[in-house]
C-alpha positions in Angstrom: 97.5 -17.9 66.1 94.4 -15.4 65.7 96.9 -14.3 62.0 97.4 -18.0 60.9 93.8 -18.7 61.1 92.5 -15.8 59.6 95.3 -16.5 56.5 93.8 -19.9 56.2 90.1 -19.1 56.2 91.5 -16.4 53.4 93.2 -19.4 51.1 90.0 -21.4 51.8 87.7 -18.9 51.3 89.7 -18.1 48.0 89.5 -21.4 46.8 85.7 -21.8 47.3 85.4 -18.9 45.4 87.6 -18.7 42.4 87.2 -22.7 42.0 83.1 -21.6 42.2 83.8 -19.0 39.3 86.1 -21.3 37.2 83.4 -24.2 37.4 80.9 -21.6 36.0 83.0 -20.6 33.4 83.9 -23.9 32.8 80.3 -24.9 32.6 79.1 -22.3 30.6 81.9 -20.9 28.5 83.5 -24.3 27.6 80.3 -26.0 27.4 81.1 -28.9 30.1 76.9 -28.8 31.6 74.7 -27.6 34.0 76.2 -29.5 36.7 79.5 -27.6 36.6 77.8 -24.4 36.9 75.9 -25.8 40.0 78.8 -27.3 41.8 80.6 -23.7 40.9 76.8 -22.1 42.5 77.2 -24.1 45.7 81.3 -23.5 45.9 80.3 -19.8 46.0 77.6 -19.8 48.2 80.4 -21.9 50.6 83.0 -18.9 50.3 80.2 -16.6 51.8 80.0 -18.5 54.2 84.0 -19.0 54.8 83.9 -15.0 55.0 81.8 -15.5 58.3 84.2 -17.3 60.4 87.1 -14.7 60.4 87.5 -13.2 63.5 87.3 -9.8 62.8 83.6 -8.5 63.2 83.7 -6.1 60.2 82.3 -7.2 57.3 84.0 -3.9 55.0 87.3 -4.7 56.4 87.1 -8.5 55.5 85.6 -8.1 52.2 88.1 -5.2 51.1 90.9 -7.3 52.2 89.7 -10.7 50.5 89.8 -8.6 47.1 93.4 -8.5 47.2 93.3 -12.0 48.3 91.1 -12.7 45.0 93.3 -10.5 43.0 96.5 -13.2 44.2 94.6 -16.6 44.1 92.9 -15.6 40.9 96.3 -15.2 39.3 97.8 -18.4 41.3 94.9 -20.1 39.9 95.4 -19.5 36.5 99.2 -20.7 36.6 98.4 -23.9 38.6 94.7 -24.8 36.7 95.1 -22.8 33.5 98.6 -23.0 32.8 98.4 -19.2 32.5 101.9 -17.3 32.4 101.7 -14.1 34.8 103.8 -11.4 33.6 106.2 -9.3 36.2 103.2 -6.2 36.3 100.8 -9.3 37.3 103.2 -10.0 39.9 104.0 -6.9 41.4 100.0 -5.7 41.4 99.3 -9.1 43.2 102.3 -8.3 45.6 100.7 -4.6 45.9 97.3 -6.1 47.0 98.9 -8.6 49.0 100.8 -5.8 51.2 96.9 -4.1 51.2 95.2 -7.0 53.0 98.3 -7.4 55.2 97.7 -3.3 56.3 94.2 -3.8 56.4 93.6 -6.8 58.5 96.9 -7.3 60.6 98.1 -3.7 61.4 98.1 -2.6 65.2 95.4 -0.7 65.4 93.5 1.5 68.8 90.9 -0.6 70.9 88.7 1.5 69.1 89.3 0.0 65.5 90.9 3.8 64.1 94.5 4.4 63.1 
């Protein structure tokens, strides 16, 4: 159950964040206002926050994974929001970093934390 939960908080976390970038960009770059950029400012302060309740207590090993959690949701974004068409090397480096969080937060590891 510990793995389901931490994958959620990972999609949650995801969507606080890329949906916190987007509304920036969206704000800013497409000219939509000030009050997309600050609902995108207080979705981004929420994924920090996100980050905090996954139950590993390294914060190097959760961030490093969530990047290749970023790399996959950014690109899942941009097909579902942006209508964005992923080509196969988008899909096989999101796979790549996909494989990366699952070795870095789900591998068996020593009591210890080492290999």
């Amino acid at each position: 159950m510990t793995v389901v939960r931490s994958i959620l908080l990972f999609v949650v976390a995801a969507l606080f964040e890329i949906g916190g970038a987007w509304l920036v960009w969206q704000g800013w770059r497409e000219h939509r206002g000030l009050w997309w950029i600050a609902a995108g400012v207080i979705a981004l302060g929420a994924y920090g926050f996100v980050a905090t309740f996954q139950p590993d207590p390294n914060f190097g090993r959760i961030l490093a994974a969530y990047g290749g959690v970023f790399v996959a949701g950014s690109l899942a974004w941009g097909v579902i929001v942006d209508k964005f068409r992923p080509d196969r090397w988008d899909v096989i480096g999101a796979g790549i970093c996909l494989i990366g969080v699952a070795l870095i937060m789900y591998a068996p590891r020593s009591v210890g934390g080492g290999g």
